[in-house]
Each structure stands twice: as C-alpha cells, then as structure tokens.
Gaussian input, Z-matrix of N, CA and C with variables (Angstrom, degrees):
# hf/3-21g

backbone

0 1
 N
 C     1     B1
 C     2     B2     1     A1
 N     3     B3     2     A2     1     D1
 C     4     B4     3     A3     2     D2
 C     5     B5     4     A4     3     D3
 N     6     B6     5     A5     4     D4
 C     7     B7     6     A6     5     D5
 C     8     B8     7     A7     6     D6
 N     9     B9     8     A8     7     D7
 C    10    B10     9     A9     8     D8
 C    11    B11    10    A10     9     D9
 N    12    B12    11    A11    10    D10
 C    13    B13    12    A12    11    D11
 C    14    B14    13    A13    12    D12
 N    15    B15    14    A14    13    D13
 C    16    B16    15    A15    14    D14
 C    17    B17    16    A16    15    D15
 N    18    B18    17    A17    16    D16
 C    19    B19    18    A18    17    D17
 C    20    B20    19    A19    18    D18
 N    21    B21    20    A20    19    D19
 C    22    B22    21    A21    20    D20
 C    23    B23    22    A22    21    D21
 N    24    B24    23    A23    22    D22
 C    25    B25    24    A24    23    D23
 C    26    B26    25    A25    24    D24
 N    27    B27    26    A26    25    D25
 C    28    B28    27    A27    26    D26
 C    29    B29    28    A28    27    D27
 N    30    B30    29    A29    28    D28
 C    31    B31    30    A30    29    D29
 C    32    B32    31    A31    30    D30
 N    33    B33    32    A32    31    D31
 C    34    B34    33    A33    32    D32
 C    35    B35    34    A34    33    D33
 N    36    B36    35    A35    34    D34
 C    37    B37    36    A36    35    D35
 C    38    B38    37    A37    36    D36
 N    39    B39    38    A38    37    D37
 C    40    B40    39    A39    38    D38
 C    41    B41    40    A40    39    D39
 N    42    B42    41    A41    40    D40
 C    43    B43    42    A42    41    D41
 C    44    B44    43    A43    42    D42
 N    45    B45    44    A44    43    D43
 C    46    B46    45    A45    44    D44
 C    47    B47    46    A46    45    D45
 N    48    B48    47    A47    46    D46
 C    49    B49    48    A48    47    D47
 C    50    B50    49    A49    48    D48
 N    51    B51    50    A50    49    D49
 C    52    B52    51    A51    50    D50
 C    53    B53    52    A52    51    D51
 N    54    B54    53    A53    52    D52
 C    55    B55    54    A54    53    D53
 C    56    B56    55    A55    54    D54
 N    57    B57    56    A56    55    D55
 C    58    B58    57    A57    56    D56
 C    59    B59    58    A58    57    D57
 N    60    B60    59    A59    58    D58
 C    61    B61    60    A60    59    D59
 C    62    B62    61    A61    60    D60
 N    63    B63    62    A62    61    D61
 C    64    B64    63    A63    62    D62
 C    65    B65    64    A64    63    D63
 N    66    B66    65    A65    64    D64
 C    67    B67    66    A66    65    D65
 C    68    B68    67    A67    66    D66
 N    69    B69    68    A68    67    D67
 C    70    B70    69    A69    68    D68
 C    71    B71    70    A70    69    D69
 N    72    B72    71    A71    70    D70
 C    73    B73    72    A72    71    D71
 C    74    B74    73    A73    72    D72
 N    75    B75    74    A74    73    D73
 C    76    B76    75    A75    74    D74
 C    77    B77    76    A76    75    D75
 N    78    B78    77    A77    76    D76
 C    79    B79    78    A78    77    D77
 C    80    B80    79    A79    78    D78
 N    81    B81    80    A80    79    D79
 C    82    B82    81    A81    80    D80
 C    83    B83    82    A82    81    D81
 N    84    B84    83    A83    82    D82
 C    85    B85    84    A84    83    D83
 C    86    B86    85    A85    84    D84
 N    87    B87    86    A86    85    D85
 C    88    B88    87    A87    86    D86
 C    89    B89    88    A88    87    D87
 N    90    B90    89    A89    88    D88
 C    91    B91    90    A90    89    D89
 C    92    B92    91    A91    90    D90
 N    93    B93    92    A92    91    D91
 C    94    B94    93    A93    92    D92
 C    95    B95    94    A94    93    D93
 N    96    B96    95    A95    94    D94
 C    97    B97    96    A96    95    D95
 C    98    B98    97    A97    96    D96
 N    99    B99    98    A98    97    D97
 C   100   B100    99    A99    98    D98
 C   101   B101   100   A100    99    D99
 N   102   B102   101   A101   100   D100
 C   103   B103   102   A102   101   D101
 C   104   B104   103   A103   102   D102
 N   105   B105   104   A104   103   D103
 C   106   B106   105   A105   104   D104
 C   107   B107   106   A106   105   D105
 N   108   B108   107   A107   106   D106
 C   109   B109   108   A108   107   D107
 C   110   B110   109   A109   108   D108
 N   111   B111   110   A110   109   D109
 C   112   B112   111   A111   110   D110
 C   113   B113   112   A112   111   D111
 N   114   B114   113   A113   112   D112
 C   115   B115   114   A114   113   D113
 C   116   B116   115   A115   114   D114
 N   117   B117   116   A116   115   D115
 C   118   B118   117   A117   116   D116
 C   119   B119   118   A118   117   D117
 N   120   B120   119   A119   118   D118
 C   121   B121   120   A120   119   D119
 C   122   B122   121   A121   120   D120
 N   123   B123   122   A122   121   D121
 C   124   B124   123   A123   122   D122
 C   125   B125   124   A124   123   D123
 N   126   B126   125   A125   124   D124
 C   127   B127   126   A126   125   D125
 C   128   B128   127   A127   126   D126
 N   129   B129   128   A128   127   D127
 C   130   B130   129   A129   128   D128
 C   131   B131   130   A130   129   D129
 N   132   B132   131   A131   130   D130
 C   133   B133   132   A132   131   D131
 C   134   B134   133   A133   132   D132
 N   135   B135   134   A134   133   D133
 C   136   B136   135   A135   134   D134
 C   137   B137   136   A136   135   D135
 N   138   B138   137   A137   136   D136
 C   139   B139   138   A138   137   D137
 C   140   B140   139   A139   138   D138
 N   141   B141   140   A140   139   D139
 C   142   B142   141   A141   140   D140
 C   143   B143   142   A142   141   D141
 N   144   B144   143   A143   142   D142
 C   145   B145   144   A144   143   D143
 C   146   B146   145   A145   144   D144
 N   147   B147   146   A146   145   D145
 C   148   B148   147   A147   146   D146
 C   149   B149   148   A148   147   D147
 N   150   B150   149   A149   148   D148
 C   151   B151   150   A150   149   D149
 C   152   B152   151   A151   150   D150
 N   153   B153   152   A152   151   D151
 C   154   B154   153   A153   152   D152
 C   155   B155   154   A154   153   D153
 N   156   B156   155   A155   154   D154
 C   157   B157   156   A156   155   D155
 C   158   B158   157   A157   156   D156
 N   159   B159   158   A158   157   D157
 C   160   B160   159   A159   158   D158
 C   161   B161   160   A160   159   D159
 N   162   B162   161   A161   160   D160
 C   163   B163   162   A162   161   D161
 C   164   B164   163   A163   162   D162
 N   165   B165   164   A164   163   D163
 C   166   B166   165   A165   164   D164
 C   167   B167   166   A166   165   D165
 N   168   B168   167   A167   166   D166
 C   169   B169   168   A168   167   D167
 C   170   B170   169   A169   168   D168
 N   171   B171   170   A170   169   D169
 C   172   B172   171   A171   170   D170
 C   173   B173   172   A172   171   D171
 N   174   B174   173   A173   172   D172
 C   175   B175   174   A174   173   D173
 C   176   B176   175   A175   174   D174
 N   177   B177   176   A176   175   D175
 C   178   B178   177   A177   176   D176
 C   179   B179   178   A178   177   D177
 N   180   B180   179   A179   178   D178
 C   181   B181   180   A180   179   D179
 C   182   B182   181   A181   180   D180
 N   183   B183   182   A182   181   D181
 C   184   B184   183   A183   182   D182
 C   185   B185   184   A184   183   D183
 N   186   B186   185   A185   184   D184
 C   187   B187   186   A186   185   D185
 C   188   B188   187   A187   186   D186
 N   189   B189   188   A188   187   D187
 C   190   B190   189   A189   188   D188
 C   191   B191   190   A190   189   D189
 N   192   B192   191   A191   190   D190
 C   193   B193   192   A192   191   D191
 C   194   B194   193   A193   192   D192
 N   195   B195   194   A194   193   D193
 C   196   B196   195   A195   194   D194
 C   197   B197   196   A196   195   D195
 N   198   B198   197   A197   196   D196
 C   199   B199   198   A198   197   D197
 C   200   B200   199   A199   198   D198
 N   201   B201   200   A200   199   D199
 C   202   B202   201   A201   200   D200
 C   203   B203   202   A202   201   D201
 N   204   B204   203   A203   202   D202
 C   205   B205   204   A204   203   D203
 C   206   B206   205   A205   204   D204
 N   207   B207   206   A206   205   D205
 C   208   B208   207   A207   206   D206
 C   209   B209   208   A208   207   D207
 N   210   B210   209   A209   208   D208
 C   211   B211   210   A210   209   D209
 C   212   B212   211   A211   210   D210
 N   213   B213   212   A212   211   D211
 C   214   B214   213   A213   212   D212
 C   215   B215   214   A214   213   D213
 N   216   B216   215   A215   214   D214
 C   217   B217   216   A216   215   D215
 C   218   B218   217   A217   216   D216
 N   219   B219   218   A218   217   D217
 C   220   B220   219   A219   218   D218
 C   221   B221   220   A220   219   D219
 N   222   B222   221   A221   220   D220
 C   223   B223   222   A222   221   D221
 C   224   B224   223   A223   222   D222
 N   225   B225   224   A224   223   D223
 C   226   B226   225   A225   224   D224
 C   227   B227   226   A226   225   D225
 N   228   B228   227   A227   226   D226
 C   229   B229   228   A228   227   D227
 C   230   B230   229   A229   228   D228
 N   231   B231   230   A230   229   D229
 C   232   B232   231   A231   230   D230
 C   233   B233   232   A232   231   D231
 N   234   B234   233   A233   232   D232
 C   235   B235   234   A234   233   D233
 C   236   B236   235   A235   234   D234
 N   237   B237   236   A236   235   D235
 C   238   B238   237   A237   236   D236
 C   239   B239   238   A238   237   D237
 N   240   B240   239   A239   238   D238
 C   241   B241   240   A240   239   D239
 C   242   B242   241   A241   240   D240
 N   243   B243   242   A242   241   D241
 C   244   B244   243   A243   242   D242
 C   245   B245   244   A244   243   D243
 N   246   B246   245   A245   244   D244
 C   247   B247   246   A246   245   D245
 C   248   B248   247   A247   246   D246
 N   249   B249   248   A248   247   D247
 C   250   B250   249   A249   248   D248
 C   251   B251   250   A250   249   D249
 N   252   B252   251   A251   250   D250
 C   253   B253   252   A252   251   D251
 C   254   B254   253   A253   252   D252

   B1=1.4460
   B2=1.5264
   B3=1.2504
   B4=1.3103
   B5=1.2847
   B6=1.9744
   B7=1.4612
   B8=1.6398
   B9=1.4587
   B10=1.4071
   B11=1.0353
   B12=1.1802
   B13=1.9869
   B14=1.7870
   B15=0.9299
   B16=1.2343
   B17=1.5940
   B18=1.2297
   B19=1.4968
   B20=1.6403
   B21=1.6183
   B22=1.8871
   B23=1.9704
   B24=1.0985
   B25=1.8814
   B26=1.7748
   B27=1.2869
   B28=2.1289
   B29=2.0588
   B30=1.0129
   B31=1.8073
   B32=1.6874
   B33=0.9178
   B34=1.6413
   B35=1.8449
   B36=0.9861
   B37=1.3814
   B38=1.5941
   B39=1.6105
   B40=1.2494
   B41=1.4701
   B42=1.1286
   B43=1.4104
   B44=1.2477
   B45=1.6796
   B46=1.6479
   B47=1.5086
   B48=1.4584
   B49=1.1460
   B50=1.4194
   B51=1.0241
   B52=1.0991
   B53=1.8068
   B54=2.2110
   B55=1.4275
   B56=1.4956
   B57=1.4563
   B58=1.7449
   B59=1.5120
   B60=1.9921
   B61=1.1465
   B62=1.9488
   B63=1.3445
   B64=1.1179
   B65=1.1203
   B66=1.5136
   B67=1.6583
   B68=1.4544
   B69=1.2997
   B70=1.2999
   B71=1.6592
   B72=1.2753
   B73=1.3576
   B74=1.5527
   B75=1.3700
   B76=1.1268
   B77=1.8504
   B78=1.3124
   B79=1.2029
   B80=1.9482
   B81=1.1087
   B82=1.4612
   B83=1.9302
   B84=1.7150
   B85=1.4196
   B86=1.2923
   B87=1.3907
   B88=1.5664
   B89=1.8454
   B90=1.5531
   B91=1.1981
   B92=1.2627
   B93=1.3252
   B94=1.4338
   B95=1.4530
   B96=1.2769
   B97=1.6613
   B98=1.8475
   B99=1.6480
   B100=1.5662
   B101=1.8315
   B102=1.1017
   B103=1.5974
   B104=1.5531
   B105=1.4966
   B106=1.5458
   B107=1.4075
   B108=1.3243
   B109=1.5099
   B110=1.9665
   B111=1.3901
   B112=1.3082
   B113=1.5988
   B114=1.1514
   B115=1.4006
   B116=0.9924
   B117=1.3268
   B118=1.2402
   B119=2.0922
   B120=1.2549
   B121=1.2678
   B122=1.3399
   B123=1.1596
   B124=1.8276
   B125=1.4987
   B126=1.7633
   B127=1.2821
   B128=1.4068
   B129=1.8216
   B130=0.9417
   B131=1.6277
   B132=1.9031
   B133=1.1647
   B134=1.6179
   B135=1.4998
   B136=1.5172
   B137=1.2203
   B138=1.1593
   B139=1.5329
   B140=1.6529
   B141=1.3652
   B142=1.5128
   B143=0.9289
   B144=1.7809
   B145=1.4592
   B146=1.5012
   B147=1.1839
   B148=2.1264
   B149=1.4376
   B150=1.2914
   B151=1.3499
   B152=1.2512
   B153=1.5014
   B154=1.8600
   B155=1.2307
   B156=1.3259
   B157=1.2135
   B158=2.1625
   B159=1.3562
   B160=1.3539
   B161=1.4856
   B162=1.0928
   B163=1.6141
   B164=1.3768
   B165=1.1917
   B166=1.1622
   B167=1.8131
   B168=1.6654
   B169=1.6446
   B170=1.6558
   B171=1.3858
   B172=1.0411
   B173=1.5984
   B174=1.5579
   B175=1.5367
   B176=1.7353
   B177=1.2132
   B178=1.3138
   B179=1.3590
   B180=1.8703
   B181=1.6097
   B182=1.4887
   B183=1.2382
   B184=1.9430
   B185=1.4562
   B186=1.3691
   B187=1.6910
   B188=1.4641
   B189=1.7134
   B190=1.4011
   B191=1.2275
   B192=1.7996
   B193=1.1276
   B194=1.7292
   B195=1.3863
   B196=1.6455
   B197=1.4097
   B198=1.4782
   B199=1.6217
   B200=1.0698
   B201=1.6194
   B202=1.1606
   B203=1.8886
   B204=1.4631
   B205=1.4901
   B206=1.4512
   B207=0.9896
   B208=1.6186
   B209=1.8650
   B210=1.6554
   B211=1.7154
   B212=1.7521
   B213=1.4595
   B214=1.4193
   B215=1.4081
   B216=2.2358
   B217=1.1195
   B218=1.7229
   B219=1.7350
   B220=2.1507
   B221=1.5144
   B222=1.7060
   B223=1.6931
   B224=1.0942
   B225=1.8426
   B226=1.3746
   B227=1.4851
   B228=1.5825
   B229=0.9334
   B230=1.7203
   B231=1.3661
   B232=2.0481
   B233=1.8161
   B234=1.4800
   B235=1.8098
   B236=1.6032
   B237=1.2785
   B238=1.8035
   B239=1.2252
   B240=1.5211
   B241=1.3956
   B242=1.3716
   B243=1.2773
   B244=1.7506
   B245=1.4634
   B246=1.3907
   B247=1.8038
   B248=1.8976
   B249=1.1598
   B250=1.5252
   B251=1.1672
   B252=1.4976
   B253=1.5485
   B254=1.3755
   A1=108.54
   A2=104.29
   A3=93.07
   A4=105.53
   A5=125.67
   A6=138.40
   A7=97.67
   A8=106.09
   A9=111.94
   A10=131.37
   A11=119.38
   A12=120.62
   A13=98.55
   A14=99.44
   A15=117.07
   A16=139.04
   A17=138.95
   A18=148.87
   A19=111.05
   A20=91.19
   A21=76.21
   A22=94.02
   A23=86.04
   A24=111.96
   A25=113.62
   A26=98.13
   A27=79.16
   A28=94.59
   A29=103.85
   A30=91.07
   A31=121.39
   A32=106.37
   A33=106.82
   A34=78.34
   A35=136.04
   A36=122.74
   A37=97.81
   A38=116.83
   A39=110.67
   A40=127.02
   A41=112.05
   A42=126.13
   A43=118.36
   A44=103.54
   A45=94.87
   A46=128.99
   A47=95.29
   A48=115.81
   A49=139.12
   A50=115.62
   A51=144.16
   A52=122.36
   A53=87.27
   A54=88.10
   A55=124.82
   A56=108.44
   A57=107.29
   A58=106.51
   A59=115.04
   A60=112.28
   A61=107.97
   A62=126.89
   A63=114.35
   A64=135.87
   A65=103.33
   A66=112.08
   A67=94.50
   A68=137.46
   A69=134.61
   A70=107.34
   A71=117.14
   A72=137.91
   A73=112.48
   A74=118.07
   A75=123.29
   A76=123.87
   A77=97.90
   A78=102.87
   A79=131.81
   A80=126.88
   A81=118.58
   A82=88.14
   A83=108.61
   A84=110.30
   A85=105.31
   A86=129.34
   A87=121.98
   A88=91.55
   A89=131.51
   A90=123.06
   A91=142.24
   A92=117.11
   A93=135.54
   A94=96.84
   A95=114.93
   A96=111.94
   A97=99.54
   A98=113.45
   A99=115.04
   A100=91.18
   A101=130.35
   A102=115.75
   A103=136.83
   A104=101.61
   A105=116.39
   A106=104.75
   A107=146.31
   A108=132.51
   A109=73.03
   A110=119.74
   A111=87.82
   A112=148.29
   A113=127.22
   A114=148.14
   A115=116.75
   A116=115.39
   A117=128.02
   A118=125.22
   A119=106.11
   A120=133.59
   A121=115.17
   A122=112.29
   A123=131.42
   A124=83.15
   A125=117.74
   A126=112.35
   A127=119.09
   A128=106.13
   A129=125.32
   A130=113.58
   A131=124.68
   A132=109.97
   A133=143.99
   A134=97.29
   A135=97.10
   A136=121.60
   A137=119.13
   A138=136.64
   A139=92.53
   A140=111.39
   A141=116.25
   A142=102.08
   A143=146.23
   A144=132.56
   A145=93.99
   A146=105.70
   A147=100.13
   A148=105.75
   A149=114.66
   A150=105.25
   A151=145.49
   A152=106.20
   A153=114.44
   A154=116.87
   A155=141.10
   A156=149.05
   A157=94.84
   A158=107.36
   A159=106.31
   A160=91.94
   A161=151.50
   A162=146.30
   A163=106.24
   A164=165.31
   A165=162.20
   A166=103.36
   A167=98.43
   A168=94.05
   A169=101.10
   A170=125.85
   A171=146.33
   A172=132.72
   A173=85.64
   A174=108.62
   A175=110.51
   A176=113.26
   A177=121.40
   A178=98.77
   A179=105.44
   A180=119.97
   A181=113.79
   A182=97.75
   A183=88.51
   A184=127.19
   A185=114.37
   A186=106.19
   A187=114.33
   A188=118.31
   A189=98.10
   A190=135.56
   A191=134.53
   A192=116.18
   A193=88.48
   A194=135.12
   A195=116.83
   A196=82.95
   A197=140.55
   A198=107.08
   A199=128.93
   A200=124.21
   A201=105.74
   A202=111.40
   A203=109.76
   A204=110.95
   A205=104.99
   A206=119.60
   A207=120.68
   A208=100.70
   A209=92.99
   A210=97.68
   A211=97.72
   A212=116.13
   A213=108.88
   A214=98.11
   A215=128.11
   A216=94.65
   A217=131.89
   A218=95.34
   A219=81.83
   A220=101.90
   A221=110.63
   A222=81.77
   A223=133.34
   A224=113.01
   A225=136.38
   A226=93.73
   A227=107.74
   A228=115.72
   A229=144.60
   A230=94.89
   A231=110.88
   A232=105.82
   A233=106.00
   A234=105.79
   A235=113.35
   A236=102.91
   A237=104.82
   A238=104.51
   A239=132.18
   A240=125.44
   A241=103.88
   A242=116.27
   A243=116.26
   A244=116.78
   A245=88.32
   A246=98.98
   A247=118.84
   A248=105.83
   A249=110.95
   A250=111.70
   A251=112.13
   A252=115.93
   A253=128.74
   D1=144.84
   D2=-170.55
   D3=-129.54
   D4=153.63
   D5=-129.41
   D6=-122.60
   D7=137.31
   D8=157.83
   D9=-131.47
   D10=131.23
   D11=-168.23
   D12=-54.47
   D13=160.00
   D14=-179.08
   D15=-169.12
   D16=103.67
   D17=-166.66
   D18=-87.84
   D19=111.23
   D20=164.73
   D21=-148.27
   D22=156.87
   D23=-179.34
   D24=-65.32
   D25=93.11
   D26=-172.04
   D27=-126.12
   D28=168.18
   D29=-176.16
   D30=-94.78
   D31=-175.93
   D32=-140.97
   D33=-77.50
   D34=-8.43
   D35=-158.22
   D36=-101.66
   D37=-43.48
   D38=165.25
   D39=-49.02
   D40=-41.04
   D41=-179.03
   D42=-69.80
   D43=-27.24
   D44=168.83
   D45=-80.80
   D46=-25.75
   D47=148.07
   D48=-32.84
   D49=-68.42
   D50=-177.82
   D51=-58.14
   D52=-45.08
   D53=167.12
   D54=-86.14
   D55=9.64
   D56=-174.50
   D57=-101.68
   D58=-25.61
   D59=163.13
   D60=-50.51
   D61=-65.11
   D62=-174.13
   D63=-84.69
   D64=19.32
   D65=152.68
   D66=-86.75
   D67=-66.33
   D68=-171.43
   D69=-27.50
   D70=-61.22
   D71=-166.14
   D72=-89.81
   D73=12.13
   D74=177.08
   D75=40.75
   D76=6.12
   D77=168.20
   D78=-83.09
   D79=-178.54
   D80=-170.66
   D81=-91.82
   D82=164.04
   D83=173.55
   D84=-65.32
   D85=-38.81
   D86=-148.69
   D87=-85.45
   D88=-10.89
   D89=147.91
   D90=-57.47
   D91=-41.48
   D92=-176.42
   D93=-78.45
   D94=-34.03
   D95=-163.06
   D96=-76.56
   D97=-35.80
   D98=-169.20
   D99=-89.30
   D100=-36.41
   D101=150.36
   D102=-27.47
   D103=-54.41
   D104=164.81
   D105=-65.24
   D106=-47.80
   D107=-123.64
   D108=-112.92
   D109=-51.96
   D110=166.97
   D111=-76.85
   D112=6.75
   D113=128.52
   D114=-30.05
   D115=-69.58
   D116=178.15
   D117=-61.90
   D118=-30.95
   D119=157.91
   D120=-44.55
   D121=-51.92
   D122=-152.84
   D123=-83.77
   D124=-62.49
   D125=-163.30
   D126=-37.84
   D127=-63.35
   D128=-165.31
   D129=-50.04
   D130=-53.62
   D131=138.18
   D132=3.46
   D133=-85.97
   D134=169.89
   D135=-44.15
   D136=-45.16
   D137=-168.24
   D138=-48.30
   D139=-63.15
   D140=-157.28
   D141=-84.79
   D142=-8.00
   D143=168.73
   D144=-74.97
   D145=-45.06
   D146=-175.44
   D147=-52.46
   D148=-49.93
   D149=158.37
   D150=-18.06
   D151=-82.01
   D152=150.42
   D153=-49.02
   D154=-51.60
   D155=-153.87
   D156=-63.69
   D157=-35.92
   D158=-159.48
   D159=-116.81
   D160=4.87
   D161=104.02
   D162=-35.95
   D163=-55.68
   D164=-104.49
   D165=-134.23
   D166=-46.41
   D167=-167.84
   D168=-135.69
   D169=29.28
   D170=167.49
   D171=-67.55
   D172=-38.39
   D173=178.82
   D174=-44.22
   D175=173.87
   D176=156.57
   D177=-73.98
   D178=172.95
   D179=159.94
   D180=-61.39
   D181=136.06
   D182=158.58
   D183=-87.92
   D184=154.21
   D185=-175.27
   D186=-34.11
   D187=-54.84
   D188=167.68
   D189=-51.03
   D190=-30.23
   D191=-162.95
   D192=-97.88
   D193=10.56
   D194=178.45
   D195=-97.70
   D196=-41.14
   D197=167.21
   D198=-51.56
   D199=-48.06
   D200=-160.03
   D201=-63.97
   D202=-28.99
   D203=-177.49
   D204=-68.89
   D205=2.14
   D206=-165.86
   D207=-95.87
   D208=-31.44
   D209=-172.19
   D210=-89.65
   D211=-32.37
   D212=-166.42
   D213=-67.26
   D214=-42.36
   D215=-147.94
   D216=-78.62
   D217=6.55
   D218=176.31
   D219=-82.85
   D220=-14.02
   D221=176.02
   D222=-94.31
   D223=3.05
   D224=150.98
   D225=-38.99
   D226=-89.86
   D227=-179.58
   D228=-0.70
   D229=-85.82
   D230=161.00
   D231=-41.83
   D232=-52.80
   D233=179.69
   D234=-50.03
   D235=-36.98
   D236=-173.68
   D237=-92.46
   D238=-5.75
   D239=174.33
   D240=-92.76
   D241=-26.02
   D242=-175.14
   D243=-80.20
   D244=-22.77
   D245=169.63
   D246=-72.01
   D247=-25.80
   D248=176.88
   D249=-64.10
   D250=148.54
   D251=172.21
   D252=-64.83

C-alpha cells in the first residue's frame, strides 16, 4: 500500500490524544491516525448500506406477500406441531 504525506488542522487536545494512544500502542501517530480514519470509513459505510438495505426492504408487505403468509401459516403450523414430542 502505498503512503501520502498529508496536512490537516485537528485541536491541540486531539493531538494529545492521539499522541498518547501511540505511545500506548507503540505505534507511529500517522498510524493510529490512518487506523482511526479507517474505522471510521468502515462505519460510515455500514451506516449507508443500512441505509439502502432499509429503503429497499423497509416497506410494508404487499397484498401478495400478506397472502401468501396467510396460506403458509397453518402449514407452518401442522410442521411445528409434528415436530413436538
């Protein structure tokens, strides 16, 4: 993978922060910092597939699919009673 310098503005408290995580962790700052930002990356991701995911399958049932559960559930039903001891 390959590295690019990079400058950004963060406050003196993050930074102190930031540099005691990678004393803790014995790692360099500009590690801990591309650690966080991809963490933070991933989240944000998820965030927006849940997003689509609940645009997509969020809806109510449609008349067809509350029939069809309407016809499956006595034979749900009989299957989970035949299964009992």
């Amino acid at each position: 993978m390959s590295t690019v310098k990079t400058a950004v503005s963060i406050s003196k408290t993050l930074l102190n922060a930031t540099d005691e995580a990678a004393r803790d962790l014995k790692l360099p700052r500009s590690q801990v910092v591309a650690l966080a930002l991809e963490e933070f990356l991933q989240k944000h991701r998820n965030q927006q597939l849940l997003i689509q995911l609940n645009a997509a399958y969020g809806d109510d049932p449609s008349d067809e699919d509350q029939q069809f559960q309407s016809r499956m559930k006595p034979r749900f039903r009989r299957i989970l009673e035949q299964d009992q001891p």
